[in-house]
C-alpha positions as CSV (number, residue, x, y, z in Angstrom):
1,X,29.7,57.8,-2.6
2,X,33.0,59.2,-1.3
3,X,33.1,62.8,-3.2
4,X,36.4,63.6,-5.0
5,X,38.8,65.6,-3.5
6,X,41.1,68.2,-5.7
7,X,43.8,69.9,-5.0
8,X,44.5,73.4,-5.8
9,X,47.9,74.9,-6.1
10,X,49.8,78.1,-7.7
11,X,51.5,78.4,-10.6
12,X,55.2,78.7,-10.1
13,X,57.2,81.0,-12.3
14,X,58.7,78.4,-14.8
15,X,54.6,77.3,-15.3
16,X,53.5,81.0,-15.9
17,X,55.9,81.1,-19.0
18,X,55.1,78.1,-20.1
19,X,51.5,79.0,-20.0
20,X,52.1,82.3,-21.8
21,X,53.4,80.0,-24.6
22,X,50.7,77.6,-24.7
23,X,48.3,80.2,-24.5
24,X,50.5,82.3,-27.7
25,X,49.9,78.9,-29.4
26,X,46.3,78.6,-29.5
27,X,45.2,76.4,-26.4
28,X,42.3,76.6,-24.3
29,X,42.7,76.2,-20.5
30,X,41.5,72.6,-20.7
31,X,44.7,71.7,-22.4
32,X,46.7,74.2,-20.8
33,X,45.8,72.4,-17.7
34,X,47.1,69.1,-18.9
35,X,50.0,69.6,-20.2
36,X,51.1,71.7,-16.9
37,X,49.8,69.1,-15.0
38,X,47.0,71.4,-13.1
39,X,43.7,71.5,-12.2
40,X,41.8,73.1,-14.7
41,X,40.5,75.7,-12.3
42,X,44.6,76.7,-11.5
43,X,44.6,78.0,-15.0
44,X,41.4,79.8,-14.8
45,X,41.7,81.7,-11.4
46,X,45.6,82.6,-12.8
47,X,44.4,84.2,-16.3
48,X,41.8,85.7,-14.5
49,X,43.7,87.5,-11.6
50,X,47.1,88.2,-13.5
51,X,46.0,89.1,-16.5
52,X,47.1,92.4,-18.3
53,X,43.9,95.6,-18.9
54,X,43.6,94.5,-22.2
55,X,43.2,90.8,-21.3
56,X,46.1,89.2,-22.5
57,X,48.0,87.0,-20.4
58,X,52.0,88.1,-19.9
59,X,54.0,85.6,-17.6
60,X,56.3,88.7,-16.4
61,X,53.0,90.7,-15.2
62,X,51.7,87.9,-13.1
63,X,54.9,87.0,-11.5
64,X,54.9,91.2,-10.7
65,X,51.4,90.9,-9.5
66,X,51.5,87.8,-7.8
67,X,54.2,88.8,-5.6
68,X,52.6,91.6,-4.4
69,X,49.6,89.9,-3.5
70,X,51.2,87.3,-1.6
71,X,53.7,90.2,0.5
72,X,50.0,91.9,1.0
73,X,47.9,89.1,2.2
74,X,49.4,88.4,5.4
75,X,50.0,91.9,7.1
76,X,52.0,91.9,10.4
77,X,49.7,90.8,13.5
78,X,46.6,90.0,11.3
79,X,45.7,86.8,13.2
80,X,45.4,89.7,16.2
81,X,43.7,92.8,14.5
82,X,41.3,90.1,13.7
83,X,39.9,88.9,16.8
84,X,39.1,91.7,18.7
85,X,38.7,89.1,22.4
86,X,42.4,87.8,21.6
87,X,43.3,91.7,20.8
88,X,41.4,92.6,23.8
89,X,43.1,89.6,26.5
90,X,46.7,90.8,25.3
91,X,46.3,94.4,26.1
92,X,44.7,94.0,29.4
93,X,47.8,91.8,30.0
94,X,50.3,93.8,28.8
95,X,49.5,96.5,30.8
96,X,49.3,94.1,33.9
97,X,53.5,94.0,32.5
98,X,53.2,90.3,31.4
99,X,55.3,89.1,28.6
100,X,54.3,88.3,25.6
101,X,55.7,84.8,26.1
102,X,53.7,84.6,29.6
103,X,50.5,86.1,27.7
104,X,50.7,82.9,24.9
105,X,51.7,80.3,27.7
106,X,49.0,81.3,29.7
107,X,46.7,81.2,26.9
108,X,47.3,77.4,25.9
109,X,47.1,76.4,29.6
110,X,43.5,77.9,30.5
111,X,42.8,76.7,27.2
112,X,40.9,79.9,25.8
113,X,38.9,80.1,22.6
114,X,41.8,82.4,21.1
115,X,45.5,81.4,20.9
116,X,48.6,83.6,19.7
117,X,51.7,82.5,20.0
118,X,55.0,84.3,22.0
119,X,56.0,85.2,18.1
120,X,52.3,86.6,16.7
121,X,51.9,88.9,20.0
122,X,55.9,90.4,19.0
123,X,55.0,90.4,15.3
124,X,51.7,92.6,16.4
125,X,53.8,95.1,18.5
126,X,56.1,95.7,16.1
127,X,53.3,96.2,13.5
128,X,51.6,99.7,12.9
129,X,48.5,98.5,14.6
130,X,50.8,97.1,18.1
131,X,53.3,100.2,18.4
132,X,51.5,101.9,20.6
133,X,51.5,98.8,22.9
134,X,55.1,98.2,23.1
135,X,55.4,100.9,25.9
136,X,53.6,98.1,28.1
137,X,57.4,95.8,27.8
138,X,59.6,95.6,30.1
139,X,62.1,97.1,27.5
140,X,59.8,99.4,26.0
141,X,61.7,98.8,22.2
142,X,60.3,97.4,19.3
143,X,63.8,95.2,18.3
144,X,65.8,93.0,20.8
145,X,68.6,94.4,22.4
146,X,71.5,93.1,22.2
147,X,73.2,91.9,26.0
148,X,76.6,92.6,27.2
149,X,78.5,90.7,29.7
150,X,80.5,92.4,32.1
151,X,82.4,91.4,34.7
152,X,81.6,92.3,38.5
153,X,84.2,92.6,41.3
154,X,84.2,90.2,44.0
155,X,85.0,90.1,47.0
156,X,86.9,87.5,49.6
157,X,85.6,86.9,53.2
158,X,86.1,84.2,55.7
159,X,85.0,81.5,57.0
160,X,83.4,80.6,53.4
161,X,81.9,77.0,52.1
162,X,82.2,76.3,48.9
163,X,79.0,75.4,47.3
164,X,81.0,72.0,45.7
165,X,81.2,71.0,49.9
166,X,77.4,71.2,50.3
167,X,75.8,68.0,51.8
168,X,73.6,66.4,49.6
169,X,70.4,67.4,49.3
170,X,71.3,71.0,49.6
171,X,70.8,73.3,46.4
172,X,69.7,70.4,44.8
173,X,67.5,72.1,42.3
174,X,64.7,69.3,42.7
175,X,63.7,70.4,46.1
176,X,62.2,73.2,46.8
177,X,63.1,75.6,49.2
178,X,66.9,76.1,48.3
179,X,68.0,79.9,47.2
180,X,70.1,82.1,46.3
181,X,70.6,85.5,47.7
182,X,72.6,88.7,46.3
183,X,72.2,92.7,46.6
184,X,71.5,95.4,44.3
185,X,73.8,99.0,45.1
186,X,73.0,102.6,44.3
187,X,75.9,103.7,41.5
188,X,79.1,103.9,43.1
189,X,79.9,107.5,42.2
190,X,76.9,108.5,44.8
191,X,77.7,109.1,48.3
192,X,74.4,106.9,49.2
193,X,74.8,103.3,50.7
194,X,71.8,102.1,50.6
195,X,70.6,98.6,49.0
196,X,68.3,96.0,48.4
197,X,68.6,92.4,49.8
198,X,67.4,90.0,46.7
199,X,66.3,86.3,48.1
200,X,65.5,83.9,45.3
201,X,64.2,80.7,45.7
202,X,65.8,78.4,42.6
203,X,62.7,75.9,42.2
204,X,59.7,77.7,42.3
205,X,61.2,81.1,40.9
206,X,60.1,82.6,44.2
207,X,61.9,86.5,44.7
208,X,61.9,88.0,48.1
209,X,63.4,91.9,48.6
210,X,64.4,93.9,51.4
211,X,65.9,97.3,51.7
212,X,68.9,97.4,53.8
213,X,70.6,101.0,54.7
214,X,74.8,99.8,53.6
215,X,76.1,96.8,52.8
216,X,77.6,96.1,56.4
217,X,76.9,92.2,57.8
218,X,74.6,93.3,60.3
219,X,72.4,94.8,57.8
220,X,72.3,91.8,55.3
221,X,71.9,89.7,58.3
222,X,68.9,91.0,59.6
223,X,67.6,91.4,56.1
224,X,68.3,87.6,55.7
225,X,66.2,86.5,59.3
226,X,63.4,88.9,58.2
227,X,62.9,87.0,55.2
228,X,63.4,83.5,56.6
229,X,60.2,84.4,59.1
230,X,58.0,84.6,56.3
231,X,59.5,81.8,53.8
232,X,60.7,78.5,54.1
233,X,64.3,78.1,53.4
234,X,66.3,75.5,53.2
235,X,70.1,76.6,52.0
236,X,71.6,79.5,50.7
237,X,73.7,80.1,47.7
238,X,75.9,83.6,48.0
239,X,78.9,85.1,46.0
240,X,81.9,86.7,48.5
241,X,80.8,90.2,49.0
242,X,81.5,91.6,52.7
243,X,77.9,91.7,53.3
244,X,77.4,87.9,53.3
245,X,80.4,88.2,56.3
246,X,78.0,86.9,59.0
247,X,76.8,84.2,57.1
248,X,76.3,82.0,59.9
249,X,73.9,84.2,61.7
250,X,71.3,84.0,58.5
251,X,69.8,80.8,60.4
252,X,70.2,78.6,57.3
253,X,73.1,76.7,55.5
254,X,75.1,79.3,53.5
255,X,77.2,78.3,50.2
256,X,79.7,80.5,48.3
257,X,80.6,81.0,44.8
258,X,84.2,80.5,43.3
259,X,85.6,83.7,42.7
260,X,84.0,86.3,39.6
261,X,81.5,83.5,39.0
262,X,78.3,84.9,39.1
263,X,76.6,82.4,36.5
264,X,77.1,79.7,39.5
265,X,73.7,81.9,40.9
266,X,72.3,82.2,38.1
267,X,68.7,82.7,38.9
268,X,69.0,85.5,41.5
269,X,71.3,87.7,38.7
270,X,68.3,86.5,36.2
271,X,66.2,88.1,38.8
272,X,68.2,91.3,39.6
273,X,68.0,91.5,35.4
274,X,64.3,91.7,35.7
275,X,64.0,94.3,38.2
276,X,66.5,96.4,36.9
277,X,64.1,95.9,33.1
278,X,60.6,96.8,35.1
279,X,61.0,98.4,38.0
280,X,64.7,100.0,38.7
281,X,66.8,100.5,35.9
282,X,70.6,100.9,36.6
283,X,71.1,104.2,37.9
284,X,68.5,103.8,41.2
285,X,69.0,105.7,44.0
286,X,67.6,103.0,46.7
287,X,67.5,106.3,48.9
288,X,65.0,107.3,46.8
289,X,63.0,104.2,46.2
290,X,59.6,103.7,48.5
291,X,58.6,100.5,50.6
292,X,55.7,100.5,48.7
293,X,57.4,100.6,45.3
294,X,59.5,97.8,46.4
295,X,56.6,95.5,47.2
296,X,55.1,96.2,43.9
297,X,58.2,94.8,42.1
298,X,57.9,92.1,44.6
299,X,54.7,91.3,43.8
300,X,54.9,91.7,40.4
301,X,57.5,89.2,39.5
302,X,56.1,86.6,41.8
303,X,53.0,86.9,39.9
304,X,54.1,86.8,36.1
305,X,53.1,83.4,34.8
306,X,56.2,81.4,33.5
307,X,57.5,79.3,31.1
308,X,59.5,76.7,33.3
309,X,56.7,76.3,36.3
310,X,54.5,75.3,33.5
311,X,52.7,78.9,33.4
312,X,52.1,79.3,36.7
313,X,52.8,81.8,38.6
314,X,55.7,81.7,41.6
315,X,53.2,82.2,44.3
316,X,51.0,79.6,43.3
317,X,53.6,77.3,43.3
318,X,55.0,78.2,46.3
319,X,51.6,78.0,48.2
320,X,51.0,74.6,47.0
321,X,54.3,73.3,48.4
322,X,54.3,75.3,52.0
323,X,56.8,78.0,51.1
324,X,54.7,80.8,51.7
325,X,51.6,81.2,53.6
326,X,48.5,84.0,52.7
327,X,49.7,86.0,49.9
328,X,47.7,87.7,46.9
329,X,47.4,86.0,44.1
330,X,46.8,88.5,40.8
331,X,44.8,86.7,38.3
C-alpha cells in the first residue's frame, strides 16, 4: 500500500486573518483547516509558533513574527558556514587567487561531494563570516565596481594588413594557435620607458609576457621571436602602435586593427585587465617590476581554471594540442 503523501504549506497573510476570525468565532483547527483549505497540521504548527504570551492568536503578530523568521532562516553564506570541507576547498583556493566563478566551475567538473555556486561563494564573502576572505579577490572589494571605457590613442605605421585581408584560416578563432599581442607602459608622466610585451593566444586563453626596455621595433621584435621559440603560433593580431613597426621580422603573419578599435583584440586587452586586477595595477613602474614577479603573473593566469575552456586551465589545454611543451601545471 502506496502511503499518502501531504503537502504542507504556510499560511499567507489574507489566511492568517481569516483564521483569526474563525478562530474569534468558535472553531477548532479541524474546521479551521477546511474551510482554509489546509492541512490540519498548517493550522496547528501556525497557532503554535505565532501565537501571542498569553496564547491568543492575532493575525497582525504572526505576519510580524513570521517575517522575521523567514529574513532569519537563511543567513548570507549558510550553505558555506555549514560545511566546513566546502568552507575549507574555497579558502585554500582563494588564496591560490582563483575566482569565485573558477572555484564553483571547478567544483562541478571534478565532481566533489560539495558544490557552491559562483553566486553562494560571493554571497559568503560579502557575509560577516567571508569578509575577511575577500582580501584574497583580485579586486579586493566586497561590491562590483563599476567599469569605464576610455579611449586609447593609436597610432599609424606602415606597411600594415588589415586583419579583414587575412587568408582564411588565419585568426579563425576555431584553430588554435592564432594570437593577439599588445604592450603594457609605465605612466606617461615618468621618465621610464620600459614595458611588457603581452602575447595571447585567442583559443586556449594562453598569455605569454616579456619585458622589453622602450617601445622601439627592435625591442618588440625580439620580444615577439623570444616567444615564438617556446609557443606555437600561427598569426598575429596587433593594433598600430610604433612598436609593432617591424612586424614582418616577428616570423609569423601579422594583422592590424582599424584605427581606436581595441575591442577588435579583445582577449589580449581582457588579459592586460587581469594583470593590471592581480598583479600590476595601473601606475607600475616596469622598472621596478622583477623577472621573477613577471613569471608569477604568467603563471598565474595560465593556470586559473575557466569558464569558456570548460574549467580547465590554459596550460592544460595548450599541452594537449602541442602549443607548449614541459610547463608546471598548479593543481
Amino acid at each position: 500500500m502506496v502511503a499518502k503523501i501531504r503537502n504542507f504549506s504556510q499560511l499567507n497573510n489574507e489566511k492568517r486573518y481569516s483564521l483569526e476570525a474563525l478562530i474569534f468565532e468558535g472553531h477548532n483547527q479541524k474546521s479551521c483547516a477546511k474551510v482554509l483549505k489546509v492541512d490540519e497540521g498548517t493550522i496547528s504548527r501556525e497557532i503554535n509558533r505565532y501565537s501571542r504570551e498569553d496564547g491568543v492568536y492575532d493575525a497582525e503578530e504572526a505576519i510580524r513574527r513570521a517575517r522575521i523568521k523567514r529574513s532569519n532562516s537563511k543567513y548570507q553564506g549558510y550553505q558555506i558556514e555549514k560545511n566546513s570541507d566546502l568552507k575549507k576547498y574555497i579558502i585554500i583556493n582563494l588564496k591560490k587567487k582563483r575566482s569565485p566563478d573558477e572555484i564553483s566551475g571547478r567544483m562541478r567538473r571534478d565532481k566533489e561531494q560539495f558544490y557552491a555556486s559562483k553566486n553562494a561563494i560571493y554571497s559568503w564573502l560579502r557575509s560577516s563570516y567571508g569578509q575577511q576572505y575577500c582580501k584574497y579577490l583580485c579586486t579586493k572589494r566586497y561590491t562590483r565596481k563599476p567599469q569605464k571605457k576610455d579611449g586609447v590613442k593609436r597610432y599609424m605605421i606602415p606597411n600594415m594588413v588589415s586583419w579583414e585581408l587575412a587568408p582564411l584560416g588565419s585568426l579563425n578563432k576555431t584553430r588554435y594557435g592564432n594570437g593577439e599581442v599588445d604592450t603594457m607602459v609605465s605612466p606617461k608622466k615618468s621618465e621610464e620607458r620600459e614595458a611588457l610585451a603581452v602575447v595571447a593566444l585567442r583559443k586556449e586563453k594562453l598569455i605569454c609576457l616579456r619585458k622589453i626596455e622602450n617601445l622601439k621595433p627592435n625591442s618588440m621584435t625580439s620580444a615577439v621571436q623570444e616567444i615564438k621559440k617556446e609557443t606555437k603560433i600561427l598569426s598575429l593580431l596587433a593594433d598600430r602602435g610604433i612598436e609593432n613597426k617591424k612586424h614582418q621580422s616577428f616570423g609569423v603573419d601579422t594583422f592590424f586593427c582599424d584605427p581606436h578599435s581595441p575591442w577588435q583584440k579583445p582577449h589580449v586587452e581582457n588579459q592586460n585587465g587581469l594583470l593590471r586586477k592581480w598583479w600590476f595595477p595601473k601606475g607600475t613602474r616596469w622598472k621596478d617590476v622583477s623577472e621573477e614577479r613577471i613569471k608569477k603573473a604568467e603563471s598565474h593566469l595560465n593556470n586559473k581554471w575557466r569558464k569558456s575552456l570548460g574549467y580547465l586551465s590554459a596550460y592544460e589545454v595548450a599541452l594537449a594540442h602541442g602549443i607548449i611543451k614541459g610547463v608546471e601545471i598548479i593543481r
